[in-house]
Structure formats: C-alpha cells, structure tokens
C-alpha positions in Angstrom: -5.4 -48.5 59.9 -3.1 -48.8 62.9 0.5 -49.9 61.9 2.5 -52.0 64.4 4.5 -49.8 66.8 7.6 -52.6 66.4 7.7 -51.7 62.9 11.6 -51.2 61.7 10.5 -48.8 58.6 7.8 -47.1 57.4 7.5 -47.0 53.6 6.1 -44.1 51.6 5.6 -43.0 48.1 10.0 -42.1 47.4 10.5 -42.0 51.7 11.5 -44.4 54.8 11.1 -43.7 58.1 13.4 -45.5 60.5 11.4 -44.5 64.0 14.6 -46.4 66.0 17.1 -44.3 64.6 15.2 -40.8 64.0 16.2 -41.1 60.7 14.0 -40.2 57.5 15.4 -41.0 53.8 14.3 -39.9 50.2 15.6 -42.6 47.6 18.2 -44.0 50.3 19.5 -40.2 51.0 19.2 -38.8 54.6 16.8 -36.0 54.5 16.9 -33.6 57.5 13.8 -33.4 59.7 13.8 -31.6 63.2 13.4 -33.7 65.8 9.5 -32.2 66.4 8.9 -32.7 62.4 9.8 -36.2 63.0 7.5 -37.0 66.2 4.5 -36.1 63.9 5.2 -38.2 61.0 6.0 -40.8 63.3 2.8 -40.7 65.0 0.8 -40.0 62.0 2.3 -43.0 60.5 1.0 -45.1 63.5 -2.1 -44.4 62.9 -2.0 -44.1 59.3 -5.8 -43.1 58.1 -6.9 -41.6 61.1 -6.9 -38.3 62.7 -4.4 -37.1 65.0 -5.6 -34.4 67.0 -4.0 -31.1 67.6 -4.5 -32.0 71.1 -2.9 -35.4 71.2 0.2 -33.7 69.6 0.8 -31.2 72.2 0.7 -33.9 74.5 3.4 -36.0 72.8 5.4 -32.6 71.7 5.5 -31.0 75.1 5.1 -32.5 78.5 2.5 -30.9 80.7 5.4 -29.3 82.6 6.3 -27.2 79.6 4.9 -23.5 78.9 5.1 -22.8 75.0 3.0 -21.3 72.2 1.0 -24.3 71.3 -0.5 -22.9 67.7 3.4 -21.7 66.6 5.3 -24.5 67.2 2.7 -27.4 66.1 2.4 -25.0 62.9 5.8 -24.8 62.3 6.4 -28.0 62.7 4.1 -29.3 60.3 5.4 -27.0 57.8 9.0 -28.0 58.4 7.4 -31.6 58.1 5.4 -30.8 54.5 8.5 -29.1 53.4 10.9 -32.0 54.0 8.2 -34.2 52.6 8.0 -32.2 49.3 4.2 -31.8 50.5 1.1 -29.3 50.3 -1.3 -28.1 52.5 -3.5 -27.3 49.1 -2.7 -31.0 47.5 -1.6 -33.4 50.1 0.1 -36.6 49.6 1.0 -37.8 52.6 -0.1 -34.9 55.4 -3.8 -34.2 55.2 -4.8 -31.2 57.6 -8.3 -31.0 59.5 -9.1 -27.6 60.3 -9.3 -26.8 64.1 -9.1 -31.1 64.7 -5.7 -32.2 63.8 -4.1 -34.2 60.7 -4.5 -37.1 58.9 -1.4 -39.6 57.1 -2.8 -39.8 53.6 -0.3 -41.6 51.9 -0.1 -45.3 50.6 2.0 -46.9 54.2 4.3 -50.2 53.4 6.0 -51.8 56.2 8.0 -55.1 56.7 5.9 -56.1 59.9 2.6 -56.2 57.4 4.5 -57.6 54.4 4.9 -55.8 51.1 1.2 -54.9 51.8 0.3 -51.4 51.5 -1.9 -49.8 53.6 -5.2 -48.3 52.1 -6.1 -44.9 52.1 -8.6 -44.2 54.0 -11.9 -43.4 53.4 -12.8 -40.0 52.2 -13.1 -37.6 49.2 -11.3 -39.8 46.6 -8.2 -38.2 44.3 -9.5 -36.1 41.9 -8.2 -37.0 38.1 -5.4 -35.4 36.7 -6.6 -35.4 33.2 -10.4 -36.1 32.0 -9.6 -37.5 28.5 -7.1 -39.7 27.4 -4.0 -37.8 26.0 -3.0 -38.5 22.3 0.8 -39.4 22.0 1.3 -36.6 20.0 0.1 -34.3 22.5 3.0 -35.3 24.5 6.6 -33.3 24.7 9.5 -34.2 26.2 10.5 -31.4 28.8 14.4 -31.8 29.6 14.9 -31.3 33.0 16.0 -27.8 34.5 19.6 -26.9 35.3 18.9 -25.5 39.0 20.1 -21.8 38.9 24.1 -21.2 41.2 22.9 -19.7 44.7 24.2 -16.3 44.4 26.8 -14.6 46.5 26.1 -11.4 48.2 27.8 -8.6 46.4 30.4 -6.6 48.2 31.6 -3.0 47.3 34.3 -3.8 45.5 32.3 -6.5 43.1 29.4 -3.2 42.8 32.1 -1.0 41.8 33.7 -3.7 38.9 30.3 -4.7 37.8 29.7 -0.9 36.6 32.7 -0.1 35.3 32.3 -2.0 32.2 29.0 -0.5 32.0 30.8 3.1 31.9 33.6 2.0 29.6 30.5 1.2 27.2 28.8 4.2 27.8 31.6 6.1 27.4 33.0 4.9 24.2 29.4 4.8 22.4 29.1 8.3 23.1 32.0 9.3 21.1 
C-alpha cells in the first residue's frame, strides 16, 4: 500500500512521524532519530507493505556524487532506526528485513490523509500466536514493573581506596 506523500503524520503502533518537521514521537515525547534513521522510516512508510531495496536507499541516502561504505552506513542506520523504534531484526514490528533485497514497513500505518483507516499488513507469513491455548485466570500474576537500575559513575582512586577500607576495618577487627 502506497501512502500519500502530502501526508502530515504517519501513525504507528505507540509512534508519529512528522516527515515536514523531521520529527519522530513515542506517546507525544520526541524520540531522537539521526537524520539517515529518519529518511528510511520515512520512505518505508511511503510505501508501507512493499520492499524498499537496498539499492533504492543508497540512492536517496547518498547522491551519486558521494564515495561511502554503502553496506556500513545503510546497516547502521537501520539499527539506529530498530533501536529508536524498540524493534528486532529476529521479531519485527514495524522494520522487516529482506536478505540481500532491502526492507519492508510491517507495521499497522494510520494517517489523517486516509482517515482513521489503517493500512493492512501486507501479505506474507502471517504472525505467529503468542500462546496456543487459552490461559486460565489463575495462571495469570501480576509482575510490578522494574525500578531501572542508577547509571553508575566511574570510580576514581580516591572512591577505590574508601570503598576498601571498610572492607579492612572488617577484616581486621574479625580477626582479633
């Protein structure tokens, strides 16, 4: 499915995709997306369902005037996408890669130009189930979310030499 170029926003599973101001948002926050990152969701959204070749990207990533290392920078790119995106190359939700062709926008599409119609996935292997049986209610625990960990500072000389010192106090006075 081809989605009108003159579209305002893309719509996608928690995301928006302004393609006028460059801007891509999770749940109304501004998520950051390098500026190659964003020319590929942009023109995978655009033609939502099919393939986007590899070659077709170069093509809109880098002029013909300009000398890179195609394979590196497409890669990393798409991985700076998936990551932004909270995506997998294993289990894709929105960024489907097609060894040695291209990619492929998986992901349900909404946008205002088509009305609050989304856009169907294409055709293809179909999701696999999460769960083959139904799951009794009892089977079912709440899980309280995780507290995320404090990012830890590096450790200086000083903060190595008062971390063992209690470590030696105790040591010292077991001994005795």
């Amino acid at each position: 499915m081809h989605l009108s170029p003159g579209a305002r926003v893309f719509r996608f599973g928690v995301f928006e995709l302004d393609p006028d101001s460059g801007e891509l948002r999770r749940h109304g926050l501004k998520v950051r997306l390098p500026e190659q990152s964003f020319q590929i969701l942009r023109t995978l959204l655009l033609r939502s369902g099919d393939v986007v070749t590899r070659e077709d990207l170069r093509k809109i990533l880098w002029p013909g005037d300009t000398f890179v290392d195609f394979e590196v920078g497409l890669n990393s790119a798409v991985r700076k996408l998936r990551e932004a995106l909270d995506d997998s190359a294993e289990n894709p939700r929105f960024v489907m890669t097609l060894p040695r062709r291209g990619y492929r926008f998986v992901g349900s599409v909404i946008s205002p130009v088509d009305g609050a119609s989304p856009a169907l996935a294409p055709a293809g292997p179909a999701p696999r189930p999460v769960a083959q049986e139904p799951v009794a209610a009892s089977d079912v625990v709440a899980v309280p979310p995780i507290d995320p960990l404090p990012i830890a500072e590096p450790i200086g000389r000083r903060w190595r030499q008062l971390w063992r010192a209690p470590a030696c106090t105790r040591t010292v006075s077991r001994g005795g």
